[in-house]
Steps between C-alpha positions, in 0.01 A plus 500: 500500500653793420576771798485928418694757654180567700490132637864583599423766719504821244206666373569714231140627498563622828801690357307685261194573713768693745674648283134676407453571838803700548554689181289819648712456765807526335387717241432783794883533537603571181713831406494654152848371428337152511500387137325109593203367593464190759570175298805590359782256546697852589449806643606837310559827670639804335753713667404873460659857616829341627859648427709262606295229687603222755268216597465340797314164571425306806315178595343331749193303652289527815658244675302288792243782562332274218405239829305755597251597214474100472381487859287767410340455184644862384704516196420880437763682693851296411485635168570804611771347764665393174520810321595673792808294567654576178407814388601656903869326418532688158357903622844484770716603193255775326304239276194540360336204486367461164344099435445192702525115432361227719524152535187288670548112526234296635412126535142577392345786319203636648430811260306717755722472815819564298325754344500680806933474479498678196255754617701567786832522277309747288386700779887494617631601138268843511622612851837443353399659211689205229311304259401125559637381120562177524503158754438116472309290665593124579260221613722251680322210625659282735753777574310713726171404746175595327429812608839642534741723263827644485522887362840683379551821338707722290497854495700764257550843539716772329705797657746769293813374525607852685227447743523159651492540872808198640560664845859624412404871602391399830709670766513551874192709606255404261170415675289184458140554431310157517193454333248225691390201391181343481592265752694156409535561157648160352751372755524261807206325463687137520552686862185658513314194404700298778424740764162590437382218339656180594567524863273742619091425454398721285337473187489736198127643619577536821471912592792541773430832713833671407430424080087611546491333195515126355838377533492293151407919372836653669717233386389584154560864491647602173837601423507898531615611155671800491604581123286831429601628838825434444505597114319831684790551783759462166377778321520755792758401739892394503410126572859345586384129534227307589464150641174277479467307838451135422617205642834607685329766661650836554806316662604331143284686231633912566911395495393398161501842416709676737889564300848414703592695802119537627247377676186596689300517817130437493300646803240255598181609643435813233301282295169312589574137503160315390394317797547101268873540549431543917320162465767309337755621700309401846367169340896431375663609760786648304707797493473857350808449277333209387169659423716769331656275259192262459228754441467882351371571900260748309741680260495378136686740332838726582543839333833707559535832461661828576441617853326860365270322297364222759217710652373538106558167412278352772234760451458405106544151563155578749356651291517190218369324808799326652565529846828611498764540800822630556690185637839572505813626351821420335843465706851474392630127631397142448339390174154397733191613688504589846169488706423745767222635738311806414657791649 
């Protein structure tokens, strides 16, 4: 008898019916220097108004916060976890980002709840302001549990050669103005899931008086993405470097930026810390230099500037509706961070 790729687990029916589903979706996010419609086997983007242009690409996935929207049946938000992970990586040296790519492999296709990926990857792509142009889609049976998926990205984004921001003009004295995140962003969560999930009772639904909301909803915050604030702060200020708090924390991710010969001290306690990284820490029982380098401990991105031009940074950056701090400062000495109390 003979046996079809659908008896072997792969329905390309399925394919096409989702592939419907999403084109609006996709289709939102497109840029006039988009020359292709979904269904391509590539995606074309002109390059416009550019002198002497660099690009700059990044990739990444979301990671093990994907647990969590199996636990809870939501598949809408890590979309835009994924675009935020790669295009936040590419705006630290003065990138625009201009198209994304993504990559969604699955032992089943179900059309309507993967639907909701793409809709969130869309959703990311417009607050980053790139185009969704292109992706693939793989139906793996066998590979991964029904019901489960793997995402990855790829973003690209251009600068002017003469205007890519690497950190080299950073100098004793500049200030650090961090920019808060939405929470967890993408990072921890084999820890977080451990902690909160594995040895402690609590469930996903479960509304714990310091969250006042469903724990299964703060673990799936979004990624904060910060491109047209920072594309904003760009145009009007000396921006010197900027570092995108990921996994590392501020302990490993601002050296990354910082030249030979400095360092910097970051004054705890002038930002609001969002009450899920308290939790973790009393349900771990670890450290704050571990939470430091595990977690962004409410601070996803790190702009450095001039001293004069702090105060003005922070108030634009409020007024693009980030809540922005100034966190510390620059010092001559070792190539690290240094934490300290609040004055």
């Amino acid at each position: 008898m003979p046996i079809t790729y659908k008896d072997a687990g792969v329905d390309i029916d399925a394919g096409e019916r989702f592939v419907k589903k999403i084109k609006p979706y996709v289709t939102s996010t497109f840029r006039p220097e988009v020359l292709t419609q979904i269904g391509g086997f590539g995606g074309l983007f002109a390059l416009k108004k550019y002198v002497n242009p660099v690009l700059v690409s990044g990739t990444d996935g979301v990671g093990t916060k994907l647990k969590i929207a199996f636990l809870t049946g939501r598949h809408d938000t890590v979309g835009i976890d994924l675009v935020a992970m790669c295009v936040n990586d590419i705006i630290v040296q003065g990138a625009e980002p201009l198209f994304f790519l993504d990559y969604l492999a699955t032992g089943k296709l179900h059309p309507d709840a993967q639907a909701d990926i793409v809709k969130g990857i869309a959703g990311g792509c417009r607050q980053a302001g790139c185009a969704l142009i292109g992706g693939e889609t793989a139906e793996m049976p066998a590979f991964y549990d029904d019901g489960e998926y793997d995402l990855a990205g790829f973003a690209v984004g251009v600068v002017e050669k003469k205007k890519i921001i690497s950190g080299n003009r950073i100098k004793p004295g500049d200030r650090l103005i961090g920019l808060a995140s939405s929470g967890l962003h993408s990072n921890g969560f084999s820890l977080v899931r451990e902690v909160l999930l594995n040895r402690s009772p609590y469930t996903v639904d479960d509304i714990l008086p310091e969250l006042k909301k469903p724990l299964g909803d703060v673990l799936l915050t979004p990624t904060r993405i910060y491109a047209k604030t920072v594309k904003s702060l760009i145009k009007s200020f000396d921006i010197r470097g900027m570092a995108h708090i990921t996994g590392g924390g501020i302990t490993d991710n601002l050296p990354r930026v910082l030249p030979k010969g400095v360092g910097a001290i970051v004054n705890t306690g002038t930002w609001k810390i969002h009450p899920i990284f308290g939790l973790i820490q009393r349900k771990a029982a670890v450290d704050d230099s571990e939470m430091y380098r595990d977690f962004n401990m409410g601070i996803g991105m790190i702009v450095v500037v001039p001293p004069k031009q702090a105060a003005s940074v922070m108030k634009k950056a409020r007024q693009l509706g980030e809540k922005a701090y100034e966190i510390g400062e620059i010092i001559k000495g070792k190539h690290a961070v240094r934490y300290m109390p609040e004055n």
